[in-house]
N, C-alpha and C positions, 0 to 999 in steps of 0.2 A: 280684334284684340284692341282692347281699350290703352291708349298711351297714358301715361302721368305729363301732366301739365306744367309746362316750360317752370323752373323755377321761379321766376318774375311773375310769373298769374297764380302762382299757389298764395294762399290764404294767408298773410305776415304771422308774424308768430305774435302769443299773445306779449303783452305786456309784464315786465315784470314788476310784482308790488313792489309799493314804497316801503323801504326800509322801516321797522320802529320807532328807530329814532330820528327819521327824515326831519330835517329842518334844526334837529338841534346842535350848537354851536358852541363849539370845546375849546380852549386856548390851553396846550400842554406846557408849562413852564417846567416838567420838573424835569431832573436829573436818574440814573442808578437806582432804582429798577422800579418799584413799587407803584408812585403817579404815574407815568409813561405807559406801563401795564392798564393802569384802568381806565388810561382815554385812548387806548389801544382798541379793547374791551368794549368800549361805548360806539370807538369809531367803526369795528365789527359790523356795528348792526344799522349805521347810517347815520348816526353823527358826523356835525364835519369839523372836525379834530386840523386845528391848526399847531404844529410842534414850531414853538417861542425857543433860538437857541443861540448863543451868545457869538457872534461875529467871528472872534479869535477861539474860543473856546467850546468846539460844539458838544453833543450829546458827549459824555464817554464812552457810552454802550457801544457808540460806533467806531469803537478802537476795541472794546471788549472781546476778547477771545479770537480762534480762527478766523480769518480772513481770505478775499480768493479774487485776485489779481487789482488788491489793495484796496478792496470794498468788504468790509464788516459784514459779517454772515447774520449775526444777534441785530442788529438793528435794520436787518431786510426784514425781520422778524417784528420787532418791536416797533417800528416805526412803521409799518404798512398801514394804510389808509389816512395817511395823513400828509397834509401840504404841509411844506416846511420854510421858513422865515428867519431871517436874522434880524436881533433887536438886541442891542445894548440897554438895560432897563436903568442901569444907574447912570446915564446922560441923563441931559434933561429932553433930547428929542426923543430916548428909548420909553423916558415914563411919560412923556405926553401921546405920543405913538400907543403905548398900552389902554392909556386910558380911553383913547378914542376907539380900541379894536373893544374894549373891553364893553363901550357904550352895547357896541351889536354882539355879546356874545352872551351866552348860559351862564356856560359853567369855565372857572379857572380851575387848575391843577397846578399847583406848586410844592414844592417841597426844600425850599432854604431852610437854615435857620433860625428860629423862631426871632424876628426884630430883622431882618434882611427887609423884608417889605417896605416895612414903616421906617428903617433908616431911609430909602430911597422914596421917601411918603408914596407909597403904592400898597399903602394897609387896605386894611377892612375899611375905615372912613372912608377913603378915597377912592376906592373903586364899586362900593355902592352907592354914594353919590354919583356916581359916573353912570350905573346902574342899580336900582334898585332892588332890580329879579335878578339879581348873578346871583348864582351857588357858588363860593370859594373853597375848594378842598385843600385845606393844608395836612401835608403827609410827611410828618416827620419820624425821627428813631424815638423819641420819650414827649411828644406833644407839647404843645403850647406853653405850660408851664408847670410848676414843679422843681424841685431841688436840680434833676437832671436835662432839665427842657435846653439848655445852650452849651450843651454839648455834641459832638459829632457822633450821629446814630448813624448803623448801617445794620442788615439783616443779621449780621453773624453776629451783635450785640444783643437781638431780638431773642436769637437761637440759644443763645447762652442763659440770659436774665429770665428768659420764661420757665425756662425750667427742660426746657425740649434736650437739651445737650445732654444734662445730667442723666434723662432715662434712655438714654441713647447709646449702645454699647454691648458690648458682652460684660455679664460681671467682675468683677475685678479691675478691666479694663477701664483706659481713660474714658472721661466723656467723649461722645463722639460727636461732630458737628456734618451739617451736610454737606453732599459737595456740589449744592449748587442754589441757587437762590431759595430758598424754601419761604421764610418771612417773607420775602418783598413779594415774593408770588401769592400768598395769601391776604397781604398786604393790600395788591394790590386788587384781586377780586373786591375785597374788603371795602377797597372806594367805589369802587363803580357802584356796588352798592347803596352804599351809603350816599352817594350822589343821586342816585335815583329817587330813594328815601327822600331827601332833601326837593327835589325837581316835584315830586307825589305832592309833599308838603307846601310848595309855592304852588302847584295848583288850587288849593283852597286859599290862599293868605293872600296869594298874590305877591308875595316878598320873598329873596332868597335870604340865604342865610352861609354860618361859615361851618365846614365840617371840620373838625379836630380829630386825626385821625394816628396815632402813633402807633408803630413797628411794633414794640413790644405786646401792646394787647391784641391783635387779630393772632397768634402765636398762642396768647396764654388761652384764648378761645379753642383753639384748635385740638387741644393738650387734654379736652376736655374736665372730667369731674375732681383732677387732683387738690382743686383749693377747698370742695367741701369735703372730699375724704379728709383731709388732715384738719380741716376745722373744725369737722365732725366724731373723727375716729383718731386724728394724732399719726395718720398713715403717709408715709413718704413713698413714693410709687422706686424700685431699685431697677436697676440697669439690670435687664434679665436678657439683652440679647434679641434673638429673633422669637424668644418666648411671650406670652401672654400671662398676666396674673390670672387671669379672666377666664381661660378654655386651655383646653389643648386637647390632643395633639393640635399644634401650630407651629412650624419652624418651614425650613426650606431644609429638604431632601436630594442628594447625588441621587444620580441616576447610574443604572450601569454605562451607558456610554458618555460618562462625565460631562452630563448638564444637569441643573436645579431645576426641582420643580417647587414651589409654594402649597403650602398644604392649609386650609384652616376649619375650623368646627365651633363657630361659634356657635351655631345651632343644634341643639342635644340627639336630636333625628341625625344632621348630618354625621355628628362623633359617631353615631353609633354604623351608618351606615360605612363609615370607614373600617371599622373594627372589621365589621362582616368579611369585607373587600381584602383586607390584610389577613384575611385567616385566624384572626384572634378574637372572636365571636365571646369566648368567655370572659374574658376584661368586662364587658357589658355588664355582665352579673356583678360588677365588684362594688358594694355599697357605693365607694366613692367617687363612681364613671358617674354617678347619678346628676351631679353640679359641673360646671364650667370651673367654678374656683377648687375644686375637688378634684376634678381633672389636671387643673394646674397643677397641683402640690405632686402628682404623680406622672409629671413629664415624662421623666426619664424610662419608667415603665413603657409610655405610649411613642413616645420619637423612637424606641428602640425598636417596636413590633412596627409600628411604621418605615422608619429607615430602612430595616433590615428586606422589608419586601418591595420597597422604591429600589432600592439598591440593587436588585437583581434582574430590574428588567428595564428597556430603555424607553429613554424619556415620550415615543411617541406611545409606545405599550403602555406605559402608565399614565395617559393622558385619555387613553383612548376607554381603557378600565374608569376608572374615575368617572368620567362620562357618563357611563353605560348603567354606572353603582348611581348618579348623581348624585354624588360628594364632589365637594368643593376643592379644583386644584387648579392652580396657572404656572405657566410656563415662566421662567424667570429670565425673562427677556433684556439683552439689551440693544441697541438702536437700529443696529442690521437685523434683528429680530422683530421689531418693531415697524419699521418699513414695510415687509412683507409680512405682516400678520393676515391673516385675513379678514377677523372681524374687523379690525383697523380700517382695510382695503371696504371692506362692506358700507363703514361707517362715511368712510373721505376722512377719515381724521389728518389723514396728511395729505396733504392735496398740493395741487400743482399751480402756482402763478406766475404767466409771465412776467418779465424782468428785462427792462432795456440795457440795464447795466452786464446783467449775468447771463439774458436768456431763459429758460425755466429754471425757476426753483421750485424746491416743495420742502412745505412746513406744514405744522400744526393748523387746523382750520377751527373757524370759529368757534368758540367752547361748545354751543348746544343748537340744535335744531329746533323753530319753528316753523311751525306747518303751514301758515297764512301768511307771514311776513320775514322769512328768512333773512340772515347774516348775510355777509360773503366778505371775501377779500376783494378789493376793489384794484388794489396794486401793495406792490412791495415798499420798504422804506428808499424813500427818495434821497436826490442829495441835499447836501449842506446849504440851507438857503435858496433850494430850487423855485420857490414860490412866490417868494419875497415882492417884488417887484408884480404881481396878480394881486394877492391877498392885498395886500395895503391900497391899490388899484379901488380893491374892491369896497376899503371902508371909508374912500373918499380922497385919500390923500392924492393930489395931483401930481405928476412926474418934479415940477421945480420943489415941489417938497419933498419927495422922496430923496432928492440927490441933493437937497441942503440936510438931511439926516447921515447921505452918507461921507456927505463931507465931513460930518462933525464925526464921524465913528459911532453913531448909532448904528448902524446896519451894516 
């Protein structure tokens, strides 16, 4: 009988690739949610993502919501893979400190403002004089300039002004806003983006450039065709609820053992494969099952034949039917459903990091999989200024100058 070979003489394991973005070099200055998301995002996949954050005043994300034995839950999240630093930018040792980290870095993320920079001469002039190939993302609520550019934006300003609030709702009912960052999350993919774009772009030029990036438009994007329908046709899209103008049957259904399932047909094969599965095979013939907008206008006809037969059986019964019919339906999950999902568990979409502070946690994992050079989480959000004294190590500064910066209250 052949033995296995001591583990010290087995073969090392191979190598793991280099990240994407190996070598690229992020400084996060922003605040609340939007930038911090997309050098989150960047840091993801191997950028190295340094979070810029003010001495006395750090991130707020890392007081934002639950908490668990006085460590911020949201910014174990938000801040994972990134070293983190304290820097006073309006001394004069914070903006010289910048300029020299700023010499070795890509890309900035800010979001003051608009005139916060250049009050503290840390604009555009002076930090691509510093460097020439830095990307500057600035991420504000209504951008750089304009009637409403210096005032204080925030995502639920985004949610309102785009239009998102208004069709948001049961009819009659108020506008409804979301209840959790929606804009800054869109927001924020929005930059990574658009930083990459930019990063694409100084590969041929050789020069960065600044990205102007405001709350309100990645929102009105999202919202999709409502500015040509009414440009076009005079058409205001109405708060119809969990309905669609577009198709239906489409709402969310009780189940007999009172959970929700989501029902949808935007595909005319699918409505009709529903109909089969509900019993109501003749609907099908109805001139007006023929369209998605046809469908709409006779909701209440089809959530009825639908509900009524959701209704009487329970939610794994009708999950398992639907299946089987393949018509379109999910489970209307919330976070302890989501935990244990399977496809979830399949995925890794929540995945487990250890955590010096906490021990394991588990969060959301990298947005998307590649096949040759994967993401990963590298570690959780660190502490307050845990890095401080390395990173700056690292772009030169000497210890007697580090500790004449923190004399002065730059760091």
């Amino acid at each position: 009988m052949t033995r296995p070979a001591p583990a010290a003489a087995q073969a090392p394991a191979a190598p793991r690739p280099a990240a994407p973005l190996t070598g690229l070099r992020v400084l996060d200055l922003a605040t609340l949610f939007a930038g911090p998301l997309a050098a989150t995002l960047l840091g993801d996949f191997g950028a190295e993502v340094v979070k810029v954050e003010h001495p006395a005043k750090p991130d707020p994300s890392r007081g934002h919501g639950p908490a668990k034995n006085g460590v911020g839950l949201w910014w174990k999240l938000l801040g994972r893979n990134k070293r983190t630093i304290t820097l006073d930018l309006s001394t004069p040792g914070g903006r010289a400190t910048l300029l020299r980290l700023a010499a070795g870095t890509d890309v900035i993320i800010e979001n003051f403002r608009p005139g916060t920079l250049e009050k503290w001469e840390l604009g555009w002039p002076e930090l691509s004089a510093a460097n020439p190939r830095l990307v500057l993302a600035r991420v504000t609520g209504f951008g750089q300039f304009g009637p409403y550019a210096h005032r204080p934006g925030f995502g639920t300003l985004a949610e309102a002004m785009s239009g998102f609030a208004a069709i948001t709702g049961e009819p009659g009912a108020p506008p409804t806003l979301p209840p959790f960052g929606l804009a800054d999350s869109i927001a924020g993919l929005t930059t990574a983006y658009a930083v990459m774009t930019a990063l694409a772009a100084r590969e041929r030029t050789g020069e960065g450039q600044v990205v102007d990036l405001a709350l309100i438009e990645p929102m009105l994007t999202a919202l999709g065709p409502q500015p040509i329908w009414y440009d076009q046709l005079g058409h205001v899209q109405p708060r119809t609820g969990n309905r669609s103008q577009n198709n239906a049957p489409r709402n969310t259904y009780r189940t007999a053992d009172g959970t929700w399932v989501a029902v949808s047909t935007s595909a005319q094969s699918v409505a009709e494969r529903v109909m089969h599965l509900v019993g109501r095979p003749e609907l099908i013939d109805e001139p007006w099952f023929a369209t998605g907008a046809d469908r709409a206008r006779h909701a209440d006809v089809l959530d009825e034949a639908v509900g009524a037969w959701i209704g009487a059986r329970s939610r794994a019964d009708v999950l398992a039917a639907f299946e089987k019919a393949e018509a379109a339906v999910a489970p209307v999950q919330d976070v302890r459903d989501v935990m244990a999902d399977p496809q979830y568990q399949a995925l890794d979409t929540i995945t487990a990091v250890d955590d010096p502070e906490l021990g394991t946690v588990r969060m959301q994992n990298v947005l998307f999989r590649l096949s040759a050079t994967p993401g990963r989480i590298r570690w959780a959000g660190r502490p307050h200024g845990a890095d401080t004294d390395e990173v700056l190590a690292e772009a030169g500064l000497t210890p007697d100058e580090v500790a004449a910066l923190r004399a002065e209250g730059a760091l």
